[in-house]
Wavefront OBJ file of the C-alpha trace (Angstrom):
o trace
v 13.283 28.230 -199.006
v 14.826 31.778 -199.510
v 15.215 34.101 -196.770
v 12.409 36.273 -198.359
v 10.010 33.192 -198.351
v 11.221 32.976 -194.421
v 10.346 36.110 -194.148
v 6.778 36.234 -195.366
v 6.189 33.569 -193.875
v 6.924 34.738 -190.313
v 4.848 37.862 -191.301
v 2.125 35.901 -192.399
v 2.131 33.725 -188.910
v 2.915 36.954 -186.981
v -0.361 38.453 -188.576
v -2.435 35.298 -187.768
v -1.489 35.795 -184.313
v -2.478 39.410 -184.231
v -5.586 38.607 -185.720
v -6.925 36.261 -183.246
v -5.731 38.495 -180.429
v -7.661 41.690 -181.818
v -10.741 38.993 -181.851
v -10.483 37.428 -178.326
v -10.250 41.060 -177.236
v -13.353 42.115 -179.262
v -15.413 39.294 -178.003
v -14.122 40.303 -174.145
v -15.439 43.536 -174.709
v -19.224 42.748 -175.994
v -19.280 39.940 -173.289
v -18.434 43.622 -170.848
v -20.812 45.405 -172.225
v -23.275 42.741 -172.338
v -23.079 41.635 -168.797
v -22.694 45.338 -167.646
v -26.690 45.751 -169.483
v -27.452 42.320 -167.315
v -26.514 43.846 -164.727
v -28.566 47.010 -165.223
v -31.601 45.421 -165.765
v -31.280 42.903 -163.339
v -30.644 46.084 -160.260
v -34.013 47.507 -161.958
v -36.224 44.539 -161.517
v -34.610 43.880 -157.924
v -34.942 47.855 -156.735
v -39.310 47.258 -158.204
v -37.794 49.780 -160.798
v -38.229 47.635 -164.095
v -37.716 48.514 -167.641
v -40.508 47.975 -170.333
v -39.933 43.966 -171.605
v -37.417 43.561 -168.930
v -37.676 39.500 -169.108
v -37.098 39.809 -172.860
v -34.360 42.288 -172.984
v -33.106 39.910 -170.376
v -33.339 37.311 -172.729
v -32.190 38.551 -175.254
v -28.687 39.106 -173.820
v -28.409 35.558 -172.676
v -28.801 34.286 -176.209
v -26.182 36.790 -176.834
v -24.034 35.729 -174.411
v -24.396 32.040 -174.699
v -23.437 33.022 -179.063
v -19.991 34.189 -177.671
v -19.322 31.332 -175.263
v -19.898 29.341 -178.404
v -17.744 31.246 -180.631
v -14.789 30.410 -177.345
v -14.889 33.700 -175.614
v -14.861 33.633 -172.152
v -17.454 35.254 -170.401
v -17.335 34.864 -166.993
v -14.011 34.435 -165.214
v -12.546 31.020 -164.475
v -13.828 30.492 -160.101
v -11.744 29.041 -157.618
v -12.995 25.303 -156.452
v -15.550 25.562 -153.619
v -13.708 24.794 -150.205
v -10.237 26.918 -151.660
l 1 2 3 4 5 6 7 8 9 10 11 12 13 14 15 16 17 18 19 20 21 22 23 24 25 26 27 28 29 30 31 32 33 34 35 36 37 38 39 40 41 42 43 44 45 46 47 48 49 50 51 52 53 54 55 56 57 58 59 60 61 62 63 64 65 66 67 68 69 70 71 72 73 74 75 76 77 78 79 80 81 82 83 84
């Protein structure tokens, strides 16, 4: 193997690499913006101040949620043990 195969090779890995990293941060950033509408809507229904179809938007954003867990994003952040 040449050192121009070597090369592309490393460039190819190297943009593999990048890839998934631009991904992982994607998916971080829709599981944010997903829990930040949770969040929202959840503060509504507590304060007696709901939104029309709150359940369902509610809803809604779980099945969202639970698709990005699935694809391996992490959407809530890894919790000590109890007791620690």
């Amino acid at each position: 193997m040449g050192f121009l195969d070597k090369a592309k090779q490393q460039a190819q890995d190297l943009k593999g690499k990048v890839e998934g990293k631009v991904e992982d941060v994607q998916a971080k950033r829709k599981a944010g913006e997903q829990l930040e509408r949770l969040g929202r809507l959840v503060y509504a229904q507590r304060t007696e101040r709901p939104v029309a179809d709150t359940d369902g938007e509610i809803a809604g954003i779980v099945e969202a949620l639970r698709a990005l867990e699935a694809e391996g994003a992490s959407v809530l952040p890894e919790t000590a043990p109890a007791g620690s």
